[in-house]
Backbone as a ProteinNet text record, in pm:
[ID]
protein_1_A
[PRIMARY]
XXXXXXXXXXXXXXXXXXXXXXXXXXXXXXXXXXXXXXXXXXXXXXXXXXXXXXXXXXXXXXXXXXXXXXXXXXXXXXXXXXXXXXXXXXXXXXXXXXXXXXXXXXXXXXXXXXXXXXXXXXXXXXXXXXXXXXXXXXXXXXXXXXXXXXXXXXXXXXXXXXXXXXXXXXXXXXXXXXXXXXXXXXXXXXXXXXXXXXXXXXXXXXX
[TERTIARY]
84.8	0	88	36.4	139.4	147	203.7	203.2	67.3	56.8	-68.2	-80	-160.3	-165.9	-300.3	-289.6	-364.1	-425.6	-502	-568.7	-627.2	-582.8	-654.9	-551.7	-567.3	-454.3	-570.7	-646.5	-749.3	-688.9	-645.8	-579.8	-658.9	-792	-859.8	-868.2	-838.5	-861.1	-699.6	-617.9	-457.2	-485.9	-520.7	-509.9	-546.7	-725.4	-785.9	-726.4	-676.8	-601.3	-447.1	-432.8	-288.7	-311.9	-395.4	-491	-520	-484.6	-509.2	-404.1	-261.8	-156.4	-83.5	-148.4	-109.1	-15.3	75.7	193.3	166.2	129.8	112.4	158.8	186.5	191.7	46.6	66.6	4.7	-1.5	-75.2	-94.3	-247.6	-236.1	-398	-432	-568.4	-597.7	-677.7	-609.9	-713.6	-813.4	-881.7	-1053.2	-1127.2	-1224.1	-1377.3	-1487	-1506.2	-1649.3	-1744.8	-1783.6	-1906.6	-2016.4	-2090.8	-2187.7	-2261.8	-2330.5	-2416.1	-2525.4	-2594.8	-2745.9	-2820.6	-2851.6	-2974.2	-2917.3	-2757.6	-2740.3	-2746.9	-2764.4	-2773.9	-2657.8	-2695	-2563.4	-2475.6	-2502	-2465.4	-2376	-2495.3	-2414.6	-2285.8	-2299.3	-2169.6	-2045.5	-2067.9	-1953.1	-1872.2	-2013	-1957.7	-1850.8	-1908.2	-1863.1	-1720.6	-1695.2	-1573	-1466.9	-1494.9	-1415.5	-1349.3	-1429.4	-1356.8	-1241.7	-1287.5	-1235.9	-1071.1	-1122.4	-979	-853.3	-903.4	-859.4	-776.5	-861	-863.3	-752.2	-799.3	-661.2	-478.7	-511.4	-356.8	-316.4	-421.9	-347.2	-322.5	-324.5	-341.9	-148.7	-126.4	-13.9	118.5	33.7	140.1	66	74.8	-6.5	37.8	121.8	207.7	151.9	77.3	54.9	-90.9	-155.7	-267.8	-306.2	-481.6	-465.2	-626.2	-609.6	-728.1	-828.1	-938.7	-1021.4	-1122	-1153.4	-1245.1	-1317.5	-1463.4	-1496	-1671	-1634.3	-1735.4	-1820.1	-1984.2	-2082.8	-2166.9	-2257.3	-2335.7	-2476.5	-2599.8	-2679.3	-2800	-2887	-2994.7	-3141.4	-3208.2	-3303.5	-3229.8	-3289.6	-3209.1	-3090.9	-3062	-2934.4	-2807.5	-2703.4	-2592.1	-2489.3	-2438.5	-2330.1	-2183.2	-2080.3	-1965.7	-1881.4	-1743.9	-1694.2	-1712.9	-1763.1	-1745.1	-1683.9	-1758.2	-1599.7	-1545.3	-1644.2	-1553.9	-1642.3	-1592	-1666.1	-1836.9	-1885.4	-2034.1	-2112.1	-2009.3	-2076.4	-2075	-2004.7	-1998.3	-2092.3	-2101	-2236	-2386.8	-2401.3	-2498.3	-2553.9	-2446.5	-2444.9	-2505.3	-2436.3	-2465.2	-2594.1	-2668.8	-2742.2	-2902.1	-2840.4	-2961.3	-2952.8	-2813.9	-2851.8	-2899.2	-2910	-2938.2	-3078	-3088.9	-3172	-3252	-3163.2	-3200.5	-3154.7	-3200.4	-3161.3	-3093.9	-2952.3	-2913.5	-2843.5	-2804.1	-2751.1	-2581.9	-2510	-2353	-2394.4	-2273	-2232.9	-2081.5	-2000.3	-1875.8	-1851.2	-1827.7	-1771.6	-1612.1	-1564.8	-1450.2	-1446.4	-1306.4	-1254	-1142	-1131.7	-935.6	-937	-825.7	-836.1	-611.1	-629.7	-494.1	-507.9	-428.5	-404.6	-329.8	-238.2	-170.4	-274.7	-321.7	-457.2	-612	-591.8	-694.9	-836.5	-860.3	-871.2	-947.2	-1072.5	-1110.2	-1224.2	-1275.5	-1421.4	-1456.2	-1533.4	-1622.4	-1737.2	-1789.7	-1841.1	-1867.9	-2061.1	-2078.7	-2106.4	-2077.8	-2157.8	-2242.1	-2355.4	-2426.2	-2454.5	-2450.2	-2493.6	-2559.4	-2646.1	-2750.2	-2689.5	-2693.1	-2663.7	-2762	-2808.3	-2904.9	-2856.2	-2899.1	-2759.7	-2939	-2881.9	-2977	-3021.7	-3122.9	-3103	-2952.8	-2894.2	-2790.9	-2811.5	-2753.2	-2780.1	-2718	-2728.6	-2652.3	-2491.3	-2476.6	-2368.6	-2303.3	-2337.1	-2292.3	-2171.3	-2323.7	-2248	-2109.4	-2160.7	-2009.5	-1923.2	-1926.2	-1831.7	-1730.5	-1766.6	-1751.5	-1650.4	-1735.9	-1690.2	-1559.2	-1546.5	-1450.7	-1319.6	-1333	-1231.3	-1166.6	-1222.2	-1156	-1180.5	-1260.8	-1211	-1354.1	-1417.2	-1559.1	-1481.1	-1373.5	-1344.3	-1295.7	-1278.7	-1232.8	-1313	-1420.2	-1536.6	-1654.9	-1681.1	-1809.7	-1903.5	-1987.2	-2139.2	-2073.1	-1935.7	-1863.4	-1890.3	-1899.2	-1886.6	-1768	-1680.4	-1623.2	-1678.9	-1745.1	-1846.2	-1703.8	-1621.9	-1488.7	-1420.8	-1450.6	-1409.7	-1538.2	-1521.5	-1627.3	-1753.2	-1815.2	-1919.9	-2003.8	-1844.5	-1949.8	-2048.5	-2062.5	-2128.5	-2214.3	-2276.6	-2400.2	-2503.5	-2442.3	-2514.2	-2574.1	-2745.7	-2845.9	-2857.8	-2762	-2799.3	-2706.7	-2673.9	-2641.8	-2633.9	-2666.5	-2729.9	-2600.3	-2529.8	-2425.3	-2324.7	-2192.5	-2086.7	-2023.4	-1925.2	-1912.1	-1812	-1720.9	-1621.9	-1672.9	-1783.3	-1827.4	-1855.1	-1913.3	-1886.6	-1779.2	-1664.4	-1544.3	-1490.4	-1521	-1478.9	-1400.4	-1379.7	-1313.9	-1372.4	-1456.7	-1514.2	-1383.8	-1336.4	-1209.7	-1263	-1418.2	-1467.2	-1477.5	-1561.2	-1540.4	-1408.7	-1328.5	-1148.4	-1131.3	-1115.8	-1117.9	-1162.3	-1260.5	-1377.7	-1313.5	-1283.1	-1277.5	-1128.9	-1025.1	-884.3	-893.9	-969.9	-954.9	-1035.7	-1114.3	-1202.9	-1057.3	-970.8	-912	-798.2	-750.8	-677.1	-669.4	-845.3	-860.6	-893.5	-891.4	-903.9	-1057.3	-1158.9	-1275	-1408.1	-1483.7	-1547.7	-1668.7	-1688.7	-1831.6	-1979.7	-2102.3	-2221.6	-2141.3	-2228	-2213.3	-2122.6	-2038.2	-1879.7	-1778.6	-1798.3	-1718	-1725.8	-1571	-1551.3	-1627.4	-1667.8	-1721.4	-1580.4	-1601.5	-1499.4	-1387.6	-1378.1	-1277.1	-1313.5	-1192.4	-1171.7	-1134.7	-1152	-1134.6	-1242.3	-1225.9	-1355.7	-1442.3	-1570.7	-1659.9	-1782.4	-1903.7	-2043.1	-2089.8	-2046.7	-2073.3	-2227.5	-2261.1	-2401.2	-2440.8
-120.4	0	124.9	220.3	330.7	413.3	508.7	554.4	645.6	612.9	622.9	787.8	876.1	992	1066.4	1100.1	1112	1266.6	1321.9	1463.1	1507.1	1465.3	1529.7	1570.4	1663.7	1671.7	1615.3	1518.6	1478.3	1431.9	1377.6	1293.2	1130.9	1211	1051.8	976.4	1045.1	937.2	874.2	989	950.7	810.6	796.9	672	545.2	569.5	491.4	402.8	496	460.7	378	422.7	365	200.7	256.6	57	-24.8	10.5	-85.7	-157	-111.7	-138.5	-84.9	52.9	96.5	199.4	230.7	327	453.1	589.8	698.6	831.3	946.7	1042.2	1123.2	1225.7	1340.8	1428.5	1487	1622.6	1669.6	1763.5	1812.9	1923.8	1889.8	1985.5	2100.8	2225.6	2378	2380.8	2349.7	2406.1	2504.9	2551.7	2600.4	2517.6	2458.1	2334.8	2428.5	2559.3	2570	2493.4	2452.4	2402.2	2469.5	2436.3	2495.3	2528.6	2605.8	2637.3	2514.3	2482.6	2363.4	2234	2228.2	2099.2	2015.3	1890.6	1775.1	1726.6	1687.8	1661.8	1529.4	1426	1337.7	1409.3	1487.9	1539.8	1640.3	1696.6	1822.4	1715.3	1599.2	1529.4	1420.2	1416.5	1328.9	1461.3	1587.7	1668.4	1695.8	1670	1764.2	1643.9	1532.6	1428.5	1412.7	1412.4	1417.4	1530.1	1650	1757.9	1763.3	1701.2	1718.2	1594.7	1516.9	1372.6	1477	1514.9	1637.5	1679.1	1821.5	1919.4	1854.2	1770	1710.3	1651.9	1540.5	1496.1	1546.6	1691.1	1741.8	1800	1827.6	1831	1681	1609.6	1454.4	1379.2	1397.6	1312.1	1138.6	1161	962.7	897	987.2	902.2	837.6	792.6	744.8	881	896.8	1009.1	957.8	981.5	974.7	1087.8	1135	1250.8	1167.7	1247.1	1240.1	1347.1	1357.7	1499.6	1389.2	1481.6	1437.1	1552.5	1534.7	1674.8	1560.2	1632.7	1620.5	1697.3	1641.7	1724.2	1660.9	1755.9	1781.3	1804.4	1708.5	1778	1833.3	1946.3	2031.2	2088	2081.4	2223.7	2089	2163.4	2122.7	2166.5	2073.3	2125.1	2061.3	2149.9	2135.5	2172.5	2222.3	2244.7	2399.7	2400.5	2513	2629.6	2762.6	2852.1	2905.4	2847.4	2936.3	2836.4	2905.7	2815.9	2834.5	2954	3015.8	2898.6	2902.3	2862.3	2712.4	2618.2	2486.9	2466.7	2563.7	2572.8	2531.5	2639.5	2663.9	2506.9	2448.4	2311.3	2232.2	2233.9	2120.1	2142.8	2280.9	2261.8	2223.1	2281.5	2168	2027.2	1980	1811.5	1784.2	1847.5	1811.4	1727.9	1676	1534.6	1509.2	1485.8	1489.6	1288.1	1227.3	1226	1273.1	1251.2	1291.2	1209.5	1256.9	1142.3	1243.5	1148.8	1178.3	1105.5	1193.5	1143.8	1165.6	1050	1093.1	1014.5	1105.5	1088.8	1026.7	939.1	902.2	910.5	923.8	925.8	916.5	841.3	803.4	826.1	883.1	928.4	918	875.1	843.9	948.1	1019.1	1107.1	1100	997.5	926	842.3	772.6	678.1	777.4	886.1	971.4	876.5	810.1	696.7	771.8	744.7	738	708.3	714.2	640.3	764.6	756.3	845.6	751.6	713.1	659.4	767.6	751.1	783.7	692	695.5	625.4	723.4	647	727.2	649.8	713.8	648.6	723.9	729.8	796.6	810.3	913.2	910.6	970	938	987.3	995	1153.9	1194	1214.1	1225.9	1214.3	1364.2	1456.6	1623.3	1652.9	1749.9	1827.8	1945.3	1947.4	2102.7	2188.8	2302.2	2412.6	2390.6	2375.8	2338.3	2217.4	2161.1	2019.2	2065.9	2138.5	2227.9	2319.9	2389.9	2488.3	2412.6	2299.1	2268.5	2162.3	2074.4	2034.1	2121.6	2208.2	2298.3	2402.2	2388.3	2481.9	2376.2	2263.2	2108.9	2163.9	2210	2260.3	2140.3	2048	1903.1	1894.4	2040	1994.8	2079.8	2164.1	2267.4	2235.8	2111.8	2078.4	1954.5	1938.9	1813.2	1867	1794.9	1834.9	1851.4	1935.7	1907.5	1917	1981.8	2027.1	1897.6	1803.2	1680.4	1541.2	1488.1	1336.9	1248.1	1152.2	1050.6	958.6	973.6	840.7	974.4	1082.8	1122.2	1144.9	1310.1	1327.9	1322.7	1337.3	1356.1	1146.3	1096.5	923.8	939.7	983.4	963.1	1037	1127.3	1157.6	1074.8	981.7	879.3	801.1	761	695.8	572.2	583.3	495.3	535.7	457.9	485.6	365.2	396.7	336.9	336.1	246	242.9	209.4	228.9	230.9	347.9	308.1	398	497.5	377.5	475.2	602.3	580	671.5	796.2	790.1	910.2	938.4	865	937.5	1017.3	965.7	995.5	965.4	796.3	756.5	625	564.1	406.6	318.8	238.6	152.2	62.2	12.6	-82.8	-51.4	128.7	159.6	234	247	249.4	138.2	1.8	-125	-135	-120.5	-134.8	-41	67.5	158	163.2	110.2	84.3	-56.1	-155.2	-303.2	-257.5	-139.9	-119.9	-46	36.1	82.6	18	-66.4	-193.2	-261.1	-287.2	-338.4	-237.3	-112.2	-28.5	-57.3	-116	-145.1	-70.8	61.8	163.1	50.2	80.2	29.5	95.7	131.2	155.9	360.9	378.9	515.7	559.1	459.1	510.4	563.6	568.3	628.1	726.8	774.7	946.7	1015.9	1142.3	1242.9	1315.4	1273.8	1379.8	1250.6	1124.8	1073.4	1024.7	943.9	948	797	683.3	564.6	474.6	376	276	248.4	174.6	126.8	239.1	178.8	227.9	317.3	320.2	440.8	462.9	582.6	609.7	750.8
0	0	0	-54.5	-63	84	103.5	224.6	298.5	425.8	435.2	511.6	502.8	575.5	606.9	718.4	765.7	825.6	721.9	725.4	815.8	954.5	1086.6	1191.3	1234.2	1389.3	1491.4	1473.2	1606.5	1696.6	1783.9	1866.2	1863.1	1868.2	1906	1745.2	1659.2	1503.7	1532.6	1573.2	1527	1663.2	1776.8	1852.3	1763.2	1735.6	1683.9	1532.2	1457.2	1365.9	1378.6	1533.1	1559.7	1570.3	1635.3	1694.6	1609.3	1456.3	1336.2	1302.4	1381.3	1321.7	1215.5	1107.1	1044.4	1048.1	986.9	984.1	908.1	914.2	878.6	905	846.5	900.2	957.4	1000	1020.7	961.2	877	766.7	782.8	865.7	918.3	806.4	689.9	621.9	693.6	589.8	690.2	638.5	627.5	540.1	640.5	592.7	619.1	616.9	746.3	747.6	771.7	774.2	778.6	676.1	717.2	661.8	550.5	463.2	348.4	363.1	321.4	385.8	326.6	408.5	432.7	355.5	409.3	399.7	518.4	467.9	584	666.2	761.1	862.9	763.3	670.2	629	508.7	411	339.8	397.1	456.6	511.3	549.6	632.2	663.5	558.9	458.7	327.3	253.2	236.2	176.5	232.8	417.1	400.3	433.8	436.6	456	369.6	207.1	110.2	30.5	103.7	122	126.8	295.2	352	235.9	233.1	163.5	16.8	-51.4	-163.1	-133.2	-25.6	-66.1	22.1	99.5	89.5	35.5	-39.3	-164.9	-283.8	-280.8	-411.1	-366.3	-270.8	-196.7	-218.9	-177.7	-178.2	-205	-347.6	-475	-467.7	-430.9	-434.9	-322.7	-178.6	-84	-88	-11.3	26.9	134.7	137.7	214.4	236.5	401.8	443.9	564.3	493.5	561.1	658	724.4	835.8	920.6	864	974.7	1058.6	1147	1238	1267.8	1264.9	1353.4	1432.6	1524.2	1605.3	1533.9	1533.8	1474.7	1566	1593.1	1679.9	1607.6	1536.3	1400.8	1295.7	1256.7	1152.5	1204.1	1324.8	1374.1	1390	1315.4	1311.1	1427.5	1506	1568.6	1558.3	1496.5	1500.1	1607.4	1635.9	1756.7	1784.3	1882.8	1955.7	1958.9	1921	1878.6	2033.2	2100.3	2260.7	2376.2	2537.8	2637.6	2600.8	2572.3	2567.6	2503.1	2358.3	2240	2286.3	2372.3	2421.7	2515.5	2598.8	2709	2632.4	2516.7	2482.1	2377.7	2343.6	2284.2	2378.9	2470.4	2556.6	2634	2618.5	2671	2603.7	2478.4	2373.9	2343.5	2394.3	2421.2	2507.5	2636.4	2747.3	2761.4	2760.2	2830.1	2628.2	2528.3	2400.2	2302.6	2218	2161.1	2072.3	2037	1916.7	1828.3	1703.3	1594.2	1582.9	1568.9	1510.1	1371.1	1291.4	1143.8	1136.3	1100.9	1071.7	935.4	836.6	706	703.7	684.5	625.8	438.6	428.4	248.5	260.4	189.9	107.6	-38.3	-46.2	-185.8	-275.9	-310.4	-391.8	-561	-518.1	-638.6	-723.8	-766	-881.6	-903	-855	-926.6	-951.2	-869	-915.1	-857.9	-784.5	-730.9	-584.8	-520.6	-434.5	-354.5	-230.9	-204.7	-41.2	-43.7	72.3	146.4	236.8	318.1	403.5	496.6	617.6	696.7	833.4	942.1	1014.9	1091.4	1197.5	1270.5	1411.4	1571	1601.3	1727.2	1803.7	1989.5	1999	2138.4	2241.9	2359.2	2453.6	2579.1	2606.4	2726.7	2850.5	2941.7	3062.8	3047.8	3136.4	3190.7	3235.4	3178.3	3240.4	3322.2	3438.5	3523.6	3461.3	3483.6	3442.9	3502.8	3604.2	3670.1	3636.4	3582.9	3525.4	3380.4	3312.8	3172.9	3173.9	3298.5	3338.3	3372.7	3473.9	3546.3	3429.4	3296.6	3222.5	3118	3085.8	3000.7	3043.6	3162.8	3257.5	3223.9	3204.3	3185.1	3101.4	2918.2	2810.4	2777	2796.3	2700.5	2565.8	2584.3	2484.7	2347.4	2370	2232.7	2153.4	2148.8	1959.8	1973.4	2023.3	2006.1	1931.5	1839	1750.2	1870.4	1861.9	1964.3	2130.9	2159.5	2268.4	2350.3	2299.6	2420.4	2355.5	2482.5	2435.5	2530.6	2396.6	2488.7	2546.5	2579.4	2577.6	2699.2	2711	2799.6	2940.8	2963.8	3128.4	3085.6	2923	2926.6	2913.8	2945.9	2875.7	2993	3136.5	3246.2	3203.9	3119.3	3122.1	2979.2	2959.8	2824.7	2867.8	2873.9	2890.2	2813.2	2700	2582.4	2461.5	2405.3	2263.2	2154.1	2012.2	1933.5	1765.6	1788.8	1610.1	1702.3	1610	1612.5	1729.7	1858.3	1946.3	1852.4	1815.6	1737.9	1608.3	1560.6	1474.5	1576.1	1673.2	1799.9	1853.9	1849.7	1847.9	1784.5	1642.5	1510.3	1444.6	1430.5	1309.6	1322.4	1247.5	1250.7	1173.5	1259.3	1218.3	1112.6	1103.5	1019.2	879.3	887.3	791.2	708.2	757.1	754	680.1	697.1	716.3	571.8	536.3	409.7	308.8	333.5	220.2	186.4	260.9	254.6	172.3	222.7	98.2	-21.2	-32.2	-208	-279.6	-205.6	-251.9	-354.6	-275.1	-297.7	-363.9	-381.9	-522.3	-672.6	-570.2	-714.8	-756.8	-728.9	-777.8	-708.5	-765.9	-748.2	-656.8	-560.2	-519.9	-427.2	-566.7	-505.7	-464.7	-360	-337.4	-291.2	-231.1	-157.2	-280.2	-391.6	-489.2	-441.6	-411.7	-440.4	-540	-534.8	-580.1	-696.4	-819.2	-886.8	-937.3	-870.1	-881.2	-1032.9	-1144.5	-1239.4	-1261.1	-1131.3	-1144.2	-1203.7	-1261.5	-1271.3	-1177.5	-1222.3	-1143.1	-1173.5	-1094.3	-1151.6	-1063.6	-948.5	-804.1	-827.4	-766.7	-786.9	-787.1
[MASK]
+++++++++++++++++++++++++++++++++++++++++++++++++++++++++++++++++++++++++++++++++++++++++++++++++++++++++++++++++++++++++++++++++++++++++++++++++++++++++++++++++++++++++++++++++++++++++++++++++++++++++++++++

């Protein structure tokens, strides 16, 4: 496999990814995830996964390059990370005693083969009532500001989860399975169903 890299400074993808056994660098793409007007939480994370995958391999065309963005979405309202403590408060306090759904988009994309695939997952998470004091005292941690939806279910906030529904790791934000899946289509070079990259120039019938 060619060399593998990896378009996030996350900590928790760079663990999760470590745990596969695979060997990669680190090359965190800069984009703009704001969202599109009245796009869907599936589409925005399909969109910027492939994104990121995009503009570093457009950088180090010879490697393998893999994106990953994760949101939290509540109905129609999208939440990404937090631009400050306020804006994390105010997150958490519309989950507060809520179902909600995560989406995290993965994409690998090889730019000498011009070659790539995009996948989403989704889980559901259900957090108990939060006090106000619960929110501050959390948010005072610093551990919600680079978390989509200002919470890590794997960190202080797993104690307020009633339930949850998919893949945990897709709420982390990187599903190893679907990693797993879209690293052996690659491999074989053979386009499959809707996980074809968007734009890519390889065979197969995508959708």
């Amino acid at each position: 496999m060619n060399s593998l890299i990896l378009a996030s400074s996350s900590p928790r993808r760079h663990h999760l990814l470590s745990q596969m056994g695979l060997s990669f660098e680190v090359v965190p793409a800069d984009l703009d995830e704001t969202a599109r007007p009245h796009e869907r939480p599936e589409s925005l994370v399909r969109r910027l996964a492939a994104s990121k995958a995009l503009a570093v391999g457009e950088k180090r065309p010879e490697a393998l390059v893999l994106g990953a963005d994760t949101v939290v979405a509540l109905g129609a309202q999208i939440l990404g990370k937090p631009r400050d403590a306020s804006d994390a408060e105010r997150m958490l306090q519309m989950l507060s005693g809520t179902r909600h759904e995560i989406c995290t988009g993965v994409s690998v994309w090889s730019g000498v083969r011009g070659l790539g695939y995009v996948a989403v997952s989704v889980a559901h998470v259900t957090f108990r009532p939060l006090s106000p004091v619960e929110i501050q005292t959390y948010v005072a941690t610093g551990e919600p500001m680079d978390k989509a939806g200002a919470y890590a279910i794997q960190g202080g906030a797993g104690r307020w989860v009633e339930s949850y529904e998919g893949n945990l790791e897709t709420v982390i934000g990187l599903p190893r399975d679907v990693v797993e899946r879209l690293l052996k289509r690659m491999a074989g070079e053979k386009a499959w169903g809707s996980e074809k990259h968007p734009g890519t120039k390889g065979r197969g019938s995508g959708s």
